[in-house]
N, C-alpha and C positions, 0 to 999 in steps of 0.2 A: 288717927289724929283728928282733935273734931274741930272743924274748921266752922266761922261765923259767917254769914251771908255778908255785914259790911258792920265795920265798925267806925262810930262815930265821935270823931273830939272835936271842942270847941275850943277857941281860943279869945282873947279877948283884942280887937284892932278900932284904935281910935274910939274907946268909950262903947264899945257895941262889940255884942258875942256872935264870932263868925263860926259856923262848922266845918267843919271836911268830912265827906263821907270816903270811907276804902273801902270797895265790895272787894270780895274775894274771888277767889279761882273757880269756887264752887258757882257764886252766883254769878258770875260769865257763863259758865258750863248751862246752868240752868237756863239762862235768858235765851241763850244762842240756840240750843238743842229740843226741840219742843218734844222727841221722844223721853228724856231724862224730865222736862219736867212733866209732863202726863205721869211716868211712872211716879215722881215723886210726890204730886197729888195724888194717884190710887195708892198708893203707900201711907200718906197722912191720912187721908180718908178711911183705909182698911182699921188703923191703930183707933182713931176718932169711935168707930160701930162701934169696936170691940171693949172699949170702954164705957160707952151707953149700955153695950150688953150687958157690962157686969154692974152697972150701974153707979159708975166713976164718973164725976163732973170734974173737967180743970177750971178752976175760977181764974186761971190767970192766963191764958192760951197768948200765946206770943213767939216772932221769931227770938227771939231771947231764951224760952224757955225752952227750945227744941235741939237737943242733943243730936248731932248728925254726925258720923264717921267718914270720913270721903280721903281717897286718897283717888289722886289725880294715873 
């Protein structure tokens, strides 16, 4: 299941756009567990070399753009 770190809507209250942010289960896990996220930056990190090695630039690097499988 690949779950989003937090998703965000706006909505519009009294002439002015308000947002709500919903983090997910993943980003509790992550905030609260500082082993899970250490691995999970040596993990981005490992992916990040191994694309410089092969000589791959992401021009668009974002949590958006990062596919994560997580099951709880």
């Amino acid at each position: 299941m690949n779950e989003e770190l937090f998703e965000v809507k706006g909505e519009f209250y009294k002439g002015e756009r308000i947002y709500m942010v919903h983090h997910s289960a993943f980003y509790h896990l992550l905030r609260n567990n500082l082993n899970l996220m250490g691995d999970f930056i040596k993990r981005m990190t490992m992916v990040l070399e191994l694309f410089y090695q092969a000589g791959i630039v992401h021009a668009d690097l974002k949590p958006d753009n990062i596919l994560i499988d997580f099951d709880e």
